[in-house]
N, C-alpha and C positions, 0 to 999 in steps of 0.2 A: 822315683821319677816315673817309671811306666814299665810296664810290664814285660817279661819275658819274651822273646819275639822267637817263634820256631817255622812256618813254612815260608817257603821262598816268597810266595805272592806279598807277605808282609814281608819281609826285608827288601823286598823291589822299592815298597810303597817308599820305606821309610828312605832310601837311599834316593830317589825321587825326590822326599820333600823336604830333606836335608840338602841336595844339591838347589834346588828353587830357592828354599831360603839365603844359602849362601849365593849366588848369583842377584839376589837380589839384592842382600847387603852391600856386596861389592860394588853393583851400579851405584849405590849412593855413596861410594868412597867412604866407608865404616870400617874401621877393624871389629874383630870379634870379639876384644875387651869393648870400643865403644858400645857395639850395641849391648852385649850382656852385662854390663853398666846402665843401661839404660831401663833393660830389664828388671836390675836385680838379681841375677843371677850370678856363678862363673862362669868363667871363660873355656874351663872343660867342659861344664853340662853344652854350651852352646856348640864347641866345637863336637862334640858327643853326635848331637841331634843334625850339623850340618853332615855328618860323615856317616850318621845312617847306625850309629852302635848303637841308640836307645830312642823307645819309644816316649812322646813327648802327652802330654794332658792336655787335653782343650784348652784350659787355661792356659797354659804357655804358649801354646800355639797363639789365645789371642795379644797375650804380651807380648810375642816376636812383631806380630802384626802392627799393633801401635806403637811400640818402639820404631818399627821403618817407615812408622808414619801409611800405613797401604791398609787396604779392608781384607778382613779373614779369609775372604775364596782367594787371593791371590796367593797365597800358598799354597793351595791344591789346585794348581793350572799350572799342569804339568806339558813340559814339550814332549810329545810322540817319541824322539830321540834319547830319552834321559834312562 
C-alpha cells in the first residue's frame, strides 16, 4: 500500500489526513465498510489510512475522493487544530 513512514513531519501529515478523511465520511453518515465498499477496498486498509498507520497512493487518495463524492484537494485541507 505505501511506504514505510519514519520522521514525525510524515506521521503528523498522515494522522491529519486520515482524520479529514474520516470526519469527512462521517459528515455524509458512511460507515467505513460503506465507503471502502465503494472504493473497493477493506475496511482495515480504510480504517489503517483514517488512523494514520499507513501511507496511502495517489490513487486511493483519488478513490477516497470520488467514493465521498468531494474533489481531491479536499483531503489535504487540513484544520490548523488537527
Amino acid at each position: 500500500m505505501g511506504k514505510k513512514i519514519h520522521s514525525d513531519e510524515e506521521k503528523l501529515f498522515l494522522k491529519r489526513f486520515g482524520k479529514n478523511v474520516k470526519n469527512i465520511r462521517e459528515k455524509l453518515n458512511l460507515t467505513q465498510a460503506e465507503l471502502a465498499f465503494r472504493m473497493g477496498m477493506t475496511t482495515q486498509t480504510l480504517s489503517d489510512i483514517e488512523n494514520g498507520k499507513t501511507d496511502c497512493q495517489q490513487t486511493t487518495a483519488y478513490l477516497i475522493a470520488k467514493a465521498l463524492g468531494i474533489k481531491l484537494n479536499e483531503l489535504y485541507l487540513f484544520e490548523d487544530n488537527q
